[in-house]
C-alpha positions as a LaTeX table, in Angstrom:
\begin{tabular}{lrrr}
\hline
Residue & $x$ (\AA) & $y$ (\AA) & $z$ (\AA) \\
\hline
Unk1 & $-0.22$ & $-10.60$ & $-22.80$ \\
Unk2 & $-2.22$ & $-11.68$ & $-25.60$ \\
Unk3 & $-2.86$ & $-9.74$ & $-29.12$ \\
Unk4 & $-5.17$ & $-6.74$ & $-28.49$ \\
Unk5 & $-7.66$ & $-8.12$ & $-31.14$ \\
Unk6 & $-8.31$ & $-11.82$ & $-28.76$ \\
Unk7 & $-8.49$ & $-9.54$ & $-26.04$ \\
Unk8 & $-11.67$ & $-6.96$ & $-26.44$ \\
Unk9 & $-11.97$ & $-6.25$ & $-22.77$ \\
Unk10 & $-9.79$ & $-4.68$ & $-20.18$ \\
Unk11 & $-11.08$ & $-4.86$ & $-16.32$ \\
Unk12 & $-10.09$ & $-2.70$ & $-12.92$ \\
Unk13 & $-10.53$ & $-4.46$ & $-10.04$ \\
Unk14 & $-10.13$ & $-3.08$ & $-6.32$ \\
Unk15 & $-8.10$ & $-5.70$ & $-4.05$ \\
Unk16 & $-8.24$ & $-6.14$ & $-0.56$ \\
Unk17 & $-5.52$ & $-8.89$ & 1.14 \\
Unk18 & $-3.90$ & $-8.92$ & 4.51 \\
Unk19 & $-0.52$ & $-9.88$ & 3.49 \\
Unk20 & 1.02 & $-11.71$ & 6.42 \\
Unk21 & 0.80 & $-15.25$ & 4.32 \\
Unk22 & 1.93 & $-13.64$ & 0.93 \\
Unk23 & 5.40 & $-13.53$ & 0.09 \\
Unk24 & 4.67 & $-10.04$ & $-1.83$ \\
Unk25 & 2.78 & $-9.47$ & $-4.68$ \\
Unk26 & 4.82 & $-10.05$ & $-7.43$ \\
Unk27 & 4.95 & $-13.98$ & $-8.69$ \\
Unk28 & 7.82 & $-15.76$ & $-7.98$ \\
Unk29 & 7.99 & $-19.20$ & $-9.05$ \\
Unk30 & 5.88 & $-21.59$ & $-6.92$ \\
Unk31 & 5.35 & $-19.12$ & $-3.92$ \\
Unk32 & 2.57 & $-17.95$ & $-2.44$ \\
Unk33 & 2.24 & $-14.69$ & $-3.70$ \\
Unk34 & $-1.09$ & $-12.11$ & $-3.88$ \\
Unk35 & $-0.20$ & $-11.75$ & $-7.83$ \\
Unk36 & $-0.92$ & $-15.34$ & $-8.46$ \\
Unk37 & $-3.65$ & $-16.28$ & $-6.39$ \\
Unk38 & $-5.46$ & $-13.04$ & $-8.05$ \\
Unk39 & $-4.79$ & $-14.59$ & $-11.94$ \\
Unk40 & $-5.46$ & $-18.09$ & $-10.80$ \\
Unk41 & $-9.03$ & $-16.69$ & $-9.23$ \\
Unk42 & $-9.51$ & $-14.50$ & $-12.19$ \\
Unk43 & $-8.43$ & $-17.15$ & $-14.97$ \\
Unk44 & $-11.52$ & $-19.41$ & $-13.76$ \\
Unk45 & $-13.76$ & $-17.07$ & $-13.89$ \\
Unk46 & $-12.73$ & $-15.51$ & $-17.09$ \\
Unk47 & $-12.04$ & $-19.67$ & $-18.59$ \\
Unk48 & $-8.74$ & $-18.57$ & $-20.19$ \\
Unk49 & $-5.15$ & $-17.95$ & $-18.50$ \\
Unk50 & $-4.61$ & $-13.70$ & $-18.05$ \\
Unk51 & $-1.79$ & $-11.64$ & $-16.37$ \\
Unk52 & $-2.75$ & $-8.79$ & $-13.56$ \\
Unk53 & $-0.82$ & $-5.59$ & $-13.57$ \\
Unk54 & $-1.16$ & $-3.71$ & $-10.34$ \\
Unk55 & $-0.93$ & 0.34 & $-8.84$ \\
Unk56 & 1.67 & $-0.97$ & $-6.82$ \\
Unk57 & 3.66 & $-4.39$ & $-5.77$ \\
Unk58 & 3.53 & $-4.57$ & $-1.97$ \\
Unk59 & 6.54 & $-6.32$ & $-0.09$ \\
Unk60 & 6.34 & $-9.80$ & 1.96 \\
Unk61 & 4.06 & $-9.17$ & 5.08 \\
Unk62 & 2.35 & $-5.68$ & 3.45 \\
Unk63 & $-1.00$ & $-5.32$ & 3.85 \\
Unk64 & $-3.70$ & $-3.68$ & 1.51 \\
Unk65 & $-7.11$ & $-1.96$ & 1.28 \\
Unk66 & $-7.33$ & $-0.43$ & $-1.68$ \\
Unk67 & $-5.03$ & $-1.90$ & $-3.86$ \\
Unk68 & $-5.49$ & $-1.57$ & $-8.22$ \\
Unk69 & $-5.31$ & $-3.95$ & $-10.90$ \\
Unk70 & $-6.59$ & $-4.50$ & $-14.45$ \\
Unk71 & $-6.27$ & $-7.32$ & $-16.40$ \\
Unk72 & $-7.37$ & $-8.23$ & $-20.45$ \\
Unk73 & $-9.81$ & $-11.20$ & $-21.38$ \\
Unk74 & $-11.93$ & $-12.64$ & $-23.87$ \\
Unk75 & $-14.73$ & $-13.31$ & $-21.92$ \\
Unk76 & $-18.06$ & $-10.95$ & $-21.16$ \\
Unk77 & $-18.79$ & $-11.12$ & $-17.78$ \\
Unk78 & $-21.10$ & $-8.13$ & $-15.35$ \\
Unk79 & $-18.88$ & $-6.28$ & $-12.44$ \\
Unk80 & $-20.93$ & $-8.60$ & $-10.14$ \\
Unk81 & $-19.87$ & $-11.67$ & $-11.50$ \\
Unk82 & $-15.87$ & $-10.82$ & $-11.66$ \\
Unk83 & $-16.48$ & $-10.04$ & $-8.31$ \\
Unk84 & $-18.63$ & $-12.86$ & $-6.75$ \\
Unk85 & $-17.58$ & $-15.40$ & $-8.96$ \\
Unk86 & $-13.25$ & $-14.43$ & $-8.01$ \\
Unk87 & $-13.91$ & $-14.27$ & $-4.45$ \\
Unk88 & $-15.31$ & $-18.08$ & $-4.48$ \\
Unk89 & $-12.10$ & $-18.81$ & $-5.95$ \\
Unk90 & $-10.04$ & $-16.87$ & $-3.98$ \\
Unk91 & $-8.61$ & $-17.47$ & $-0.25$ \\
Unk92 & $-9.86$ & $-15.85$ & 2.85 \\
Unk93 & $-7.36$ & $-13.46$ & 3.06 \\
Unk94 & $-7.82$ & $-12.20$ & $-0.25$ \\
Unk95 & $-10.53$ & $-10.40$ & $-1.95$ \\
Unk96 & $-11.98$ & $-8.34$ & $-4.67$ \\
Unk97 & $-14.00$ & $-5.50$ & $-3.19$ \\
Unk98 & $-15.05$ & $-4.28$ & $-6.85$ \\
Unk99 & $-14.81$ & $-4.76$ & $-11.03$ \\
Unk100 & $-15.06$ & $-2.10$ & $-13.45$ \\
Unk101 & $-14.62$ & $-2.03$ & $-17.36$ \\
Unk102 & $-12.16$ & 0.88 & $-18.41$ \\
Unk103 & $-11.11$ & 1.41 & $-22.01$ \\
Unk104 & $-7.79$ & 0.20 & $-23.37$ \\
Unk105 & $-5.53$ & 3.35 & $-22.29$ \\
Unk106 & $-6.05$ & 2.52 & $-19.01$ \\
Unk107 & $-2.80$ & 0.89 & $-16.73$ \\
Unk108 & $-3.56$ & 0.09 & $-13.05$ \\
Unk109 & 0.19 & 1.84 & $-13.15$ \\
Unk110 & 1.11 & 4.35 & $-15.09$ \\
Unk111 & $-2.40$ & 6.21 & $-15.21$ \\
Unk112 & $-2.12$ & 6.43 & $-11.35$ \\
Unk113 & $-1.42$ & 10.21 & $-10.09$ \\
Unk114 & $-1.48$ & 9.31 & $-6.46$ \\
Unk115 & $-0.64$ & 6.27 & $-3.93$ \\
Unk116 & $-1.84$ & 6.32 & 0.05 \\
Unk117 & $-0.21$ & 4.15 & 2.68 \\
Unk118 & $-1.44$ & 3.98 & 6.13 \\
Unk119 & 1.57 & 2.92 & 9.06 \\
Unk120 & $-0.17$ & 1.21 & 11.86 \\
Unk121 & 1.63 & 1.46 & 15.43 \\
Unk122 & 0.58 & $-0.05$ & 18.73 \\
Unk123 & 2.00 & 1.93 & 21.08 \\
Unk124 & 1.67 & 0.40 & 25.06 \\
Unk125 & 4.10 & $-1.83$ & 27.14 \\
Unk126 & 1.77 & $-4.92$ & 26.83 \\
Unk127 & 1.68 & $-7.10$ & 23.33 \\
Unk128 & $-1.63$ & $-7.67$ & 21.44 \\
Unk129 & $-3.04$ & $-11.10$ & 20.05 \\
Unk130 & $-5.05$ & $-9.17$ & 17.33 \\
Unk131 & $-2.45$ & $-6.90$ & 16.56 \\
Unk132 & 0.25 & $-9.43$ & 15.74 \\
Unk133 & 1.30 & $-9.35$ & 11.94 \\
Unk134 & $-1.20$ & $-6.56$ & 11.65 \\
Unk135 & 0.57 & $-3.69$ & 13.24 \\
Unk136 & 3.87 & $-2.42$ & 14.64 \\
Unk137 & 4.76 & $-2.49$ & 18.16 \\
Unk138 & 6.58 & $-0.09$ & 19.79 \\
Unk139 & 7.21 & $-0.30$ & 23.49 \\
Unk140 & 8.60 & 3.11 & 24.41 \\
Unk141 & 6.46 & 6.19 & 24.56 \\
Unk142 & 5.74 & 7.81 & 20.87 \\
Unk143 & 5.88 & 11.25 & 21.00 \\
Unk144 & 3.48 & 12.32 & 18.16 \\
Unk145 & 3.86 & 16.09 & 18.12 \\
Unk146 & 7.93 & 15.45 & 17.59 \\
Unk147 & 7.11 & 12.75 & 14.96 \\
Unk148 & 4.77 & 16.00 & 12.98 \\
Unk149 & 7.63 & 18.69 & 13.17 \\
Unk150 & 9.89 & 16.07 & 11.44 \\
Unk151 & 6.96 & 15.06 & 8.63 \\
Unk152 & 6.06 & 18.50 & 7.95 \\
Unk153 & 10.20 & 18.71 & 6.72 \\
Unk154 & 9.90 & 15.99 & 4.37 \\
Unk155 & 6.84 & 17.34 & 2.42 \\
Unk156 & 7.53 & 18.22 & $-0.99$ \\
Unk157 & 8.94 & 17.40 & $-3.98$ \\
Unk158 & 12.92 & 15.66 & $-3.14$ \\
Unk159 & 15.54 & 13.35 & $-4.21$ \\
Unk160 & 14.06 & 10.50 & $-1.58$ \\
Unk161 & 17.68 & 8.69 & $-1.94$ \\
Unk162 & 18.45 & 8.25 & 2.01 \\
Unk163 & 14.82 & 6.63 & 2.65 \\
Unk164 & 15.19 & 3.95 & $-0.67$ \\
Unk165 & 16.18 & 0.27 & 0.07 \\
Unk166 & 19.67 & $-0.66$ & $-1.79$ \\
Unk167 & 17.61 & $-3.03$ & $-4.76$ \\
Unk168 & 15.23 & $-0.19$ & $-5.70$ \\
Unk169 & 15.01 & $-0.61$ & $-9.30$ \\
Unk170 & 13.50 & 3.22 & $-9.62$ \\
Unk171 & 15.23 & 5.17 & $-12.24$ \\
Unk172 & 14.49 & 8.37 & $-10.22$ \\
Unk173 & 14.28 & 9.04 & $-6.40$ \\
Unk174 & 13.07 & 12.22 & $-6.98$ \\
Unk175 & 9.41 & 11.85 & $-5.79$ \\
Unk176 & 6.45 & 14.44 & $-4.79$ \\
Unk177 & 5.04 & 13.58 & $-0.92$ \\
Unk178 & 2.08 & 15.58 & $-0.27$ \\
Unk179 & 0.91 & 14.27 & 2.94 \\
Unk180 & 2.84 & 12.85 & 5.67 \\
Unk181 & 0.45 & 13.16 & 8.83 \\
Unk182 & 0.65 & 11.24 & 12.53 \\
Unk183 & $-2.48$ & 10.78 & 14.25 \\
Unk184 & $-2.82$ & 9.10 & 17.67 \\
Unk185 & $-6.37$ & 7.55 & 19.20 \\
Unk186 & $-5.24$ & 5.84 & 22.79 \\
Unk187 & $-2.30$ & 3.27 & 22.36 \\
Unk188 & $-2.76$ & 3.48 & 18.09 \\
Unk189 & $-0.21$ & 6.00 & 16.24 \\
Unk190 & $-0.84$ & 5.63 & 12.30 \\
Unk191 & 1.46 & 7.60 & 9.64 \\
Unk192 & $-0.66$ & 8.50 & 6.56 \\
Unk193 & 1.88 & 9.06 & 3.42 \\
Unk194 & 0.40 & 9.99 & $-0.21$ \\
Unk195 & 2.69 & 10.85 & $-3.24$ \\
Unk196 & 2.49 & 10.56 & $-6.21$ \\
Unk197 & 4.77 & 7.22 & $-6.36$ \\
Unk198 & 7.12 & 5.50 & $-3.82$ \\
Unk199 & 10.57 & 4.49 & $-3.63$ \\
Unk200 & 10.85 & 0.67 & $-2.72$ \\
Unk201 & 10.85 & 0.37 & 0.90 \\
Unk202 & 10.24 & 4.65 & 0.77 \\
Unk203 & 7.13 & 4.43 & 3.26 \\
Unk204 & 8.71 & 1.54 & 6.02 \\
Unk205 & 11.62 & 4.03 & 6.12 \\
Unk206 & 10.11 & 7.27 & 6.70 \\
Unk207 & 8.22 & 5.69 & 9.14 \\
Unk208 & 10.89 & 3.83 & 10.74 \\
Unk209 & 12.25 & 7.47 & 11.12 \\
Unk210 & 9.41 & 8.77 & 12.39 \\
Unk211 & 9.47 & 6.29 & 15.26 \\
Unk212 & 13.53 & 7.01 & 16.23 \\
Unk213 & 12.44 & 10.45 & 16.30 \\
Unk214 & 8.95 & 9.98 & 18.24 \\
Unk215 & 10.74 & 7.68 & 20.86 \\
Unk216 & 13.26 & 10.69 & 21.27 \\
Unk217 & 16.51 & 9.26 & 20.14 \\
Unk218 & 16.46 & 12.06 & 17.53 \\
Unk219 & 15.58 & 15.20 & 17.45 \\
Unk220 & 12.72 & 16.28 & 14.72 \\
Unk221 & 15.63 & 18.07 & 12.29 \\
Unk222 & 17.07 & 15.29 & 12.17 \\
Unk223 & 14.57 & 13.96 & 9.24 \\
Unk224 & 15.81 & 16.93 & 7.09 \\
Unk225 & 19.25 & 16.20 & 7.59 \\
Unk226 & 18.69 & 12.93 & 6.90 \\
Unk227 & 16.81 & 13.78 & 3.60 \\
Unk228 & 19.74 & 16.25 & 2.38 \\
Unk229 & 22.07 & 14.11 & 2.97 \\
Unk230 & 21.31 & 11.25 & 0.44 \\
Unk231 & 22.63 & 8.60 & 2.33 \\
Unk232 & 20.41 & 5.55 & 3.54 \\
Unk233 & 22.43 & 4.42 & 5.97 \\
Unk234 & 22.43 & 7.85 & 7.38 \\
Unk235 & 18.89 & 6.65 & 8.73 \\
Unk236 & 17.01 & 4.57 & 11.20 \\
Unk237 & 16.17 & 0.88 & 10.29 \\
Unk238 & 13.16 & $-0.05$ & 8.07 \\
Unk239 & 10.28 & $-0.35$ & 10.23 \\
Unk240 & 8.30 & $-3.33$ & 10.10 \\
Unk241 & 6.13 & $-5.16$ & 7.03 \\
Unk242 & 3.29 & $-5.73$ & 8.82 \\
Unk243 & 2.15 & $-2.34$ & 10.03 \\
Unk244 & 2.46 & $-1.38$ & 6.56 \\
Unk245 & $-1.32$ & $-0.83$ & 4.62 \\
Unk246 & $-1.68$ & 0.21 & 0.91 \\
Unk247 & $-4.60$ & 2.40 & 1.22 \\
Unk248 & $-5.55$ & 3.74 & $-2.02$ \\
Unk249 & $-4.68$ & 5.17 & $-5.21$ \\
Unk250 & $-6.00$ & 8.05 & $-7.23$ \\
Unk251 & $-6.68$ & 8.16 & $-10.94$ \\
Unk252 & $-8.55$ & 10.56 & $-13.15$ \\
Unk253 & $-11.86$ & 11.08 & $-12.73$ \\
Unk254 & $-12.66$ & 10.34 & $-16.43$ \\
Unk255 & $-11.85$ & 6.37 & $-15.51$ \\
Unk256 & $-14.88$ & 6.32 & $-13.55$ \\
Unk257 & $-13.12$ & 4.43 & $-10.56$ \\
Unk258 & $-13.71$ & 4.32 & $-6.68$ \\
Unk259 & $-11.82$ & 7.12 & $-5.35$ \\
Unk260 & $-10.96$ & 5.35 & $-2.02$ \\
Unk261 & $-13.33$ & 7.94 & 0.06 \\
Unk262 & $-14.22$ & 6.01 & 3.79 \\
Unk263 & $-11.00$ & 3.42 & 3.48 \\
Unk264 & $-9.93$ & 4.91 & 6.84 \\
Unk265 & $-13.81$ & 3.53 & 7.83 \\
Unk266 & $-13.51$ & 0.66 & 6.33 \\
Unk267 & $-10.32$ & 0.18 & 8.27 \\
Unk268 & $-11.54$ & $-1.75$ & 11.43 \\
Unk269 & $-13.21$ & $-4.16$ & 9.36 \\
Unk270 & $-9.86$ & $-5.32$ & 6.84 \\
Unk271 & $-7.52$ & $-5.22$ & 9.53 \\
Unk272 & $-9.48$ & $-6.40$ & 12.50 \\
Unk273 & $-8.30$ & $-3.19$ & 14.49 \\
Unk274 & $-9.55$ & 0.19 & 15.22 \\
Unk275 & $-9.63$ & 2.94 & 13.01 \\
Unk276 & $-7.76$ & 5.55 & 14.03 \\
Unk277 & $-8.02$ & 8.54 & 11.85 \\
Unk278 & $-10.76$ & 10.49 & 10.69 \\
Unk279 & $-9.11$ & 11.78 & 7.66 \\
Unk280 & $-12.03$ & 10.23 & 5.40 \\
\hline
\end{tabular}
């Protein structure tokens, strides 16, 4: 980034994208990726190029509601321009829902203490048009009170080795979970995770988990075998990208932030679906 001194201001912003035409966040040369449609939006607002560090870099296909970033610039702008003024420059399935100056200390990051993902399952026979790239399917019967025996193992602080993917670049997969939780409403299961960081792929495998054991190829101790053993491919496969929401993430209360309170309200509305927990 550019010298502190050109750079007086740093900015939070609170990003909203449904990430079925993103290749991930993170930029990767000339694809089209949330990371640089947010500094291209953001760089002609602010009239000067800028990078965008985020809470969390989101896989192909992942989804988010609450998603953090900050970002340094020259220029002086009000929270209502950043926001206005980036969302005319940014595509429909992209948005910022909110701007906020923090002071200099501040790293979308490493000041994070917590991270909530939401898993979003359509459980029925029958396919859905407005589900599709916007939830899981699963065919067979889910049964939930199987899938919350096997959750309630896996809370805690652990060595979350068996549910990492192979590239994780973590230097540690010990990790803190202190909520897994599987609510149904009709044909909608959703797996609410919060730690206080994730493993790459951590979340898609616990959930994918979840699902072997909820369909009732496994039984529930089966997750804390899993988990003891250490051993991915002691596991069930990854479940799918696009069920996969990045809710929210929790920082001090100093920063002054949004804390995230009503995102499972807000959910209908972001992914076009019904919300199905009350947890807000």
């Amino acid at each position: 980034m550019t010298a502190a001194t050109d750079v007086p201001y740093r900015i939070a912003v609170g990003l909203e994208y449904v990430g079925t035409g993103f290749a991930g966040w993170q930029a990767q040369g000339e694809l089209r990726t949330v990371q640089r449609c947010v500094e291209r939006a953001l760089a002609s607002i602010a009239d000067h190029p800028l990078s965008v560090v985020c809470a969390g870099r989101t896989d192909a296909g992942v989804h988010a509601l609450g998603q953090v970033a900050h970002f340094d610039t020259r220029a002086a702008r009000s929270p209502r321009a950043w926001v206005l003024g980036t969302n005319g420059e940014l595509p429909p399935d992209a948005s910022i829902s909110w701007a906020r100056p923090v002071p200099r200390h501040f790293h979308a990051r490493y000041s994070a203490h917590s991270r909530t993902y939401r898993y979003l399952i359509l459980n029925r026979s029958a396919r859905s048009a407005l589900a599709s790239g916007r939830a899981a399917v699963v065919h067979r019967p889910l049964d939930v009170e199987r899938m919350r025996e096997a959750a309630a193992s896996l809370i805690g602080e652990h060595d979350f080795s068996a549910f990492r993917a192979a590239d994780c670049q973590a230097r540690s997969p010990v990790r803190r979970l202190t909520e897994l939780t599987v609510e149904r409403a009709g044909d909608w299961v959703t797996i609410v995770a919060t730690a206080n960081a994730f493993l790459h792929h951590m979340v898609r495998n616990l959930a994918g988990l979840l699902i072997a054991i909820g369909t009732g190829g496994f039984a529930p101790g089966w997750a804390r075998e899993v988990l003891e053993a250490g051993d991915r491919t002691r596991g069930a496969p990854t479940a799918a990208a696009e069920g996969l929401y990045f809710e929210r993430v929790g920082y001090p209360a100093a920063f002054g932030l949004p804390d995230g309170s009503g995102q499972a309200g807000r959910f209908a509305m972001i992914a076009g679906l019904p919300a199905v927990s009350s947890r807000d």
